[in-house]
C-alpha positions as CSV (number, residue, x, y, z in Angstrom):
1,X,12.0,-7.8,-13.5
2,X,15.0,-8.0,-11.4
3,X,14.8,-5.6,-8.6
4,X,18.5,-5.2,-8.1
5,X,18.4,-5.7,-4.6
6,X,19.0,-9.3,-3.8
7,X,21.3,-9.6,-0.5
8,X,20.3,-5.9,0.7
9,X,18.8,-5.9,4.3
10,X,15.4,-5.2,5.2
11,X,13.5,-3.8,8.2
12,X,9.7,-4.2,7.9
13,X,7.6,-3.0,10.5
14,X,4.2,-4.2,11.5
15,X,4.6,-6.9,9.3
16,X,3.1,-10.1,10.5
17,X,0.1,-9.6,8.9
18,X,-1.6,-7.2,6.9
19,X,0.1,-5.3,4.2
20,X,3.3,-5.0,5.9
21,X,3.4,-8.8,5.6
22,X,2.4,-8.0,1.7
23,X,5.9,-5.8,1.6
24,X,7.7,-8.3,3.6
25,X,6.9,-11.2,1.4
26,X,7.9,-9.3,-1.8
27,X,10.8,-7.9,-0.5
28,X,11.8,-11.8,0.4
29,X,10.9,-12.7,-2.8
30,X,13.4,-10.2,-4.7
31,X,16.2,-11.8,-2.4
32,X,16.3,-9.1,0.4
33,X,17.6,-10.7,3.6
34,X,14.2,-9.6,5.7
35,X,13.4,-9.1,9.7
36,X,10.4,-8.6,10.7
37,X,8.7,-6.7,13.9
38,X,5.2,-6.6,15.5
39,X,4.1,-7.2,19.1
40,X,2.4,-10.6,18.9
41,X,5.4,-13.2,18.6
42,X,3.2,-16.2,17.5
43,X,1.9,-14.5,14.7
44,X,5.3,-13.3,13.9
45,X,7.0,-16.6,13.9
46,X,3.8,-18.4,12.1
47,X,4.7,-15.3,9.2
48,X,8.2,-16.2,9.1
49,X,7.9,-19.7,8.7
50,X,5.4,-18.8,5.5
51,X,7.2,-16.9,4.0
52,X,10.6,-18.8,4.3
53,X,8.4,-21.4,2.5
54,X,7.3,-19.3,-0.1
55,X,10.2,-17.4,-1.1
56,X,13.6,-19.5,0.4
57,X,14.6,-17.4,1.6
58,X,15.4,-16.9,5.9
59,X,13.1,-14.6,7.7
60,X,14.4,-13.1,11.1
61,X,11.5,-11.3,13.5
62,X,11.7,-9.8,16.7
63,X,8.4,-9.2,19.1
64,X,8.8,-6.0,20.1
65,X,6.6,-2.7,20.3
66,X,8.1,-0.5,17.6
67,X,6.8,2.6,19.0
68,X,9.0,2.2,22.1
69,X,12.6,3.0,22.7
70,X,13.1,-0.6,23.7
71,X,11.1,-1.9,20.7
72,X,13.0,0.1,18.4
73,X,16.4,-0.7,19.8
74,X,15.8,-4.1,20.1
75,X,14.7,-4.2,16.2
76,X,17.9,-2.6,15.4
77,X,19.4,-4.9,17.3
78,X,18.1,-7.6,15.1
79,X,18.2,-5.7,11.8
80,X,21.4,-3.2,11.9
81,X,22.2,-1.1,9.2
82,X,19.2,-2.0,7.2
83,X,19.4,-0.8,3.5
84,X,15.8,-0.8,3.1
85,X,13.3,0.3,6.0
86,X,9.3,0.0,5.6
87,X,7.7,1.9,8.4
88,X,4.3,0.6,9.6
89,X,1.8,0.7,12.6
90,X,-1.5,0.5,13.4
91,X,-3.9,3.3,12.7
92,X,-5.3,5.3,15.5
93,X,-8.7,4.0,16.7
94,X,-12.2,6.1,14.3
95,X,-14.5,8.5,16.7
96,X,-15.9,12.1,17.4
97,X,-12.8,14.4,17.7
98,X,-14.5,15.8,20.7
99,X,-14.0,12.9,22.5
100,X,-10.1,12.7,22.0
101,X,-7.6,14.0,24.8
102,X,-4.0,14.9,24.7
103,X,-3.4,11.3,25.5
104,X,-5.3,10.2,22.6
105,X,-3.3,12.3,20.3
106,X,0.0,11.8,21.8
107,X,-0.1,7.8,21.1
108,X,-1.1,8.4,17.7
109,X,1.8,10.7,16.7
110,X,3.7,8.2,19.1
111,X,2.8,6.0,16.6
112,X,2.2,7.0,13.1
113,X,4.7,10.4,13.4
114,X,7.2,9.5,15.7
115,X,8.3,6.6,15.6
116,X,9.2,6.7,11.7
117,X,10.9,9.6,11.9
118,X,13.0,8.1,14.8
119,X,13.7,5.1,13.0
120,X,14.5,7.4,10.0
121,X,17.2,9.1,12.2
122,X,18.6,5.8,13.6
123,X,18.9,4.3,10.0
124,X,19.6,7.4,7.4
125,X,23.0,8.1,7.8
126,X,24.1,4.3,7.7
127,X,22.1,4.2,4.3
128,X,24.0,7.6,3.1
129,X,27.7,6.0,3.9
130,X,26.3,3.1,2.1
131,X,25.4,5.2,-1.2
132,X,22.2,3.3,-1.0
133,X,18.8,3.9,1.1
134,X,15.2,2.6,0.3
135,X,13.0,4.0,3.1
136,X,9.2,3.3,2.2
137,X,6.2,4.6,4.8
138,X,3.2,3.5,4.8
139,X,0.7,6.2,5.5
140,X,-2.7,6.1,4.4
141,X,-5.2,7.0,1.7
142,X,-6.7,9.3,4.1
143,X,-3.7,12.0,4.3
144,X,-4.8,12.8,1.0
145,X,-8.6,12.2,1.1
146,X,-9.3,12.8,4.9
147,X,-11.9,10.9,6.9
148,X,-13.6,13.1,9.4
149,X,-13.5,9.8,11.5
150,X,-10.3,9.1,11.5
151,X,-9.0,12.5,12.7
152,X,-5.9,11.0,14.7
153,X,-4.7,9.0,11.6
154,X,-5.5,12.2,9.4
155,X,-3.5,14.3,11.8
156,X,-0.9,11.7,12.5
157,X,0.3,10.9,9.6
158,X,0.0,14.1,7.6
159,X,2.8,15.4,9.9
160,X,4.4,12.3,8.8
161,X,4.0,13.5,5.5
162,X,5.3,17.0,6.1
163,X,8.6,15.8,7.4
164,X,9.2,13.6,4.9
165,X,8.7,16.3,2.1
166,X,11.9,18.4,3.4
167,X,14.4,15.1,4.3
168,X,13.4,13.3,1.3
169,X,15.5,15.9,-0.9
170,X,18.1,16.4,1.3
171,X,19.1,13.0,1.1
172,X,18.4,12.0,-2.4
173,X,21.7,13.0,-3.5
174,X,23.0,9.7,-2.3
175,X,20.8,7.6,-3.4
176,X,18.7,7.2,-0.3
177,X,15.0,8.1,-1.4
178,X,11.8,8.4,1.2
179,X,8.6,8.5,0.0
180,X,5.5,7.0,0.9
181,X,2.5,4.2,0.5
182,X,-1.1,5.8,0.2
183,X,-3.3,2.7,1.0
184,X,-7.3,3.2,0.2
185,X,-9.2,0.0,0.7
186,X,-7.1,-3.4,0.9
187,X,-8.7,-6.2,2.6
188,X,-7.2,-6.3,5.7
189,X,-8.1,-7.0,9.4
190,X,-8.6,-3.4,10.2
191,X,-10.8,-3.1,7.2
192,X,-12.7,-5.7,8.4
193,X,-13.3,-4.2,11.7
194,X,-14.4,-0.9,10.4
195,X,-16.7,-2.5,7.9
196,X,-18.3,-4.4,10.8
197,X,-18.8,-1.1,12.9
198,X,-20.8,0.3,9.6
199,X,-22.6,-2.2,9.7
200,X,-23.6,-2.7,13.0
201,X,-24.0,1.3,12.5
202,X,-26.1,1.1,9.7
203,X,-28.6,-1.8,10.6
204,X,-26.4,-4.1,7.8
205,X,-25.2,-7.8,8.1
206,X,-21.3,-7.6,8.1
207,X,-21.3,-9.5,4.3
208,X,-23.2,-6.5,2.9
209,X,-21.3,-4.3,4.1
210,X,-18.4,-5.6,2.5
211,X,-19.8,-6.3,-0.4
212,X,-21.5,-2.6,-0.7
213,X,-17.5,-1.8,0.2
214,X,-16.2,-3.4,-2.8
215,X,-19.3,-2.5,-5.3
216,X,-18.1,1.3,-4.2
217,X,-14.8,0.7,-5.7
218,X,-14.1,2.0,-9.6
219,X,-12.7,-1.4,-9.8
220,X,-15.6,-3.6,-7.7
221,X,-12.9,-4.9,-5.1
222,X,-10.8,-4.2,-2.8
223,X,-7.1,-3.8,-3.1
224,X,-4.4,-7.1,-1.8
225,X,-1.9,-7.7,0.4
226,X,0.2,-8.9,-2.3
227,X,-0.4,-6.0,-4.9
228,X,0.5,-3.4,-2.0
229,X,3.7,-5.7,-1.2
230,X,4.7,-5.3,-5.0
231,X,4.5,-2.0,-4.9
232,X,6.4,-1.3,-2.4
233,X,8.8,-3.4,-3.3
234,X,9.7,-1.5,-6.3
235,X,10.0,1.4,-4.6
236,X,12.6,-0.6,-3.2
237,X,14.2,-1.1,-6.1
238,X,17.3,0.0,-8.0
239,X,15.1,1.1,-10.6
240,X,13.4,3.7,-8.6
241,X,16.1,6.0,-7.6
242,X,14.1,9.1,-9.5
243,X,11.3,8.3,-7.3
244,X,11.8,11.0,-4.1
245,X,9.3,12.2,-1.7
246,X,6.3,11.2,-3.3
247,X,3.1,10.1,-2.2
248,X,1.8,6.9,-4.1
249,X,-2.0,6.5,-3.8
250,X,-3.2,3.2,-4.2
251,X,-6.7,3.0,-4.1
252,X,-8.7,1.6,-7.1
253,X,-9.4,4.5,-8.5
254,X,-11.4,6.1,-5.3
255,X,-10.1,9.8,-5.0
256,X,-11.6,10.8,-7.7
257,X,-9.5,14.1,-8.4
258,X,-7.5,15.0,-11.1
259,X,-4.5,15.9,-9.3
């Protein structure tokens, strides 16, 4: 399917690995001109350079923190006027609620809450004088399914969700959409990580683990880079205009609710 956005520009955030490399990938793919951000500029560069070789198309990246003011301006810098904007960044570290101060919270909303919503700002009204706005955050499966470990991320990022709810329709009108990317279990580095914890938890060697993590799965794996990337990349799309202030769960099959 053509995606009918060959030539837009992207900003993908938290993308040199992980599933924001997954959206960056497929949004290169589709013929978006792409720039890339994440703090580590080796890995960044490395990322490019694969996926210039995969799609053919030019990758630009910037090393930057997004969830500074300098990070963010100097991403813009890079990347202004983006027609397309994927908001990503690490989730907030597990633990005991309890043990989390104000600082604890205020870098997670730093991250995860504010930061989107001031990229939002800096990008919305260029995408509304366009006639055209794909904004895409990634959130987590948790805002829907909470995690009583991960009660930054759960707090973080349902505010996120909140917000978006009222902007999303007051911008739909000119075909700028928001909604957001629900990921449950993809195989990822932070995955990995928490697996390992559980298993060092749980008296477990780190393979079992992740194999007892996948076998828990309706669908016996875990979820891709690539698949998440696809996905988001439709909701990139001309094709999903409709599509406003939703909350796309992608998960296997784990929430096991109706609605």
């Amino acid at each position: 399917m053509d995606l009918g956005i060959g030539g837009r520009r992207a900003l993908v955030c938290a993308a040199s690995k992980g599933l924001g490399r997954g959206c960056a990938q497929a949004l290169a793919a589709a013929g978006v001109d792409v720039t890339i951000v994440a703090r580590a500029e080796a890995d960044l560069r490395s990322t490019a350079e694969a996926i210039e070789a995969r799609t053919g198309r030019r990758v630009q990246w910037v090393a930057a923190d997004i969830t500074t003011p300098q990070g963010r301006a100097a991403a813009l810098a890079r990347c202004p006027d983006p027609d397309i904007l994927v908001n990503n960044a690490g989730g907030p570290p597990p633990g005991n609620f309890r043990d989390w101060d104000r600082d604890a919270w205020i870098r997670a909303l730093d991250a995860n809450m504010l930061t989107p919503i001031e990229l939002i700002r800096a990008t919305v009204d260029g995408m509304i004088a366009r006639s055209f706005g794909r904004i895409v955050n990634i959130t987590s499966a948790a805002v829907k399914a909470p995690i009583d470990v991960l009660g930054l991320s759960n707090g973080a990022r349902s505010g996120l969700t909140g917000f978006v709810a009222g902007i999303a329709r007051d911008v739909a009108r000119h075909n700028v959409t928001i909604n957001n990317l629900l990921p449950g279990p993809f195989e990822t580095d932070r995955l990995r990580s928490m697996v390992a914890a559980r298993a060092v938890a749980a008296g477990q060697s780190f393979d079992a683990a992740l194999q007892a993590g996948r076998d828990a799965n309706p669908t016996g794996r875990f979820g891709t880079a690539d698949e998440f990337g696809a996905a988001c990349a439709f909701l990139c799309s001309v094709h999903a205009g409709f599509i406003v202030g939703q909350n796309l769960l992608l998960d296997g099959g784990a929430y096991p609710g109706t609605f």
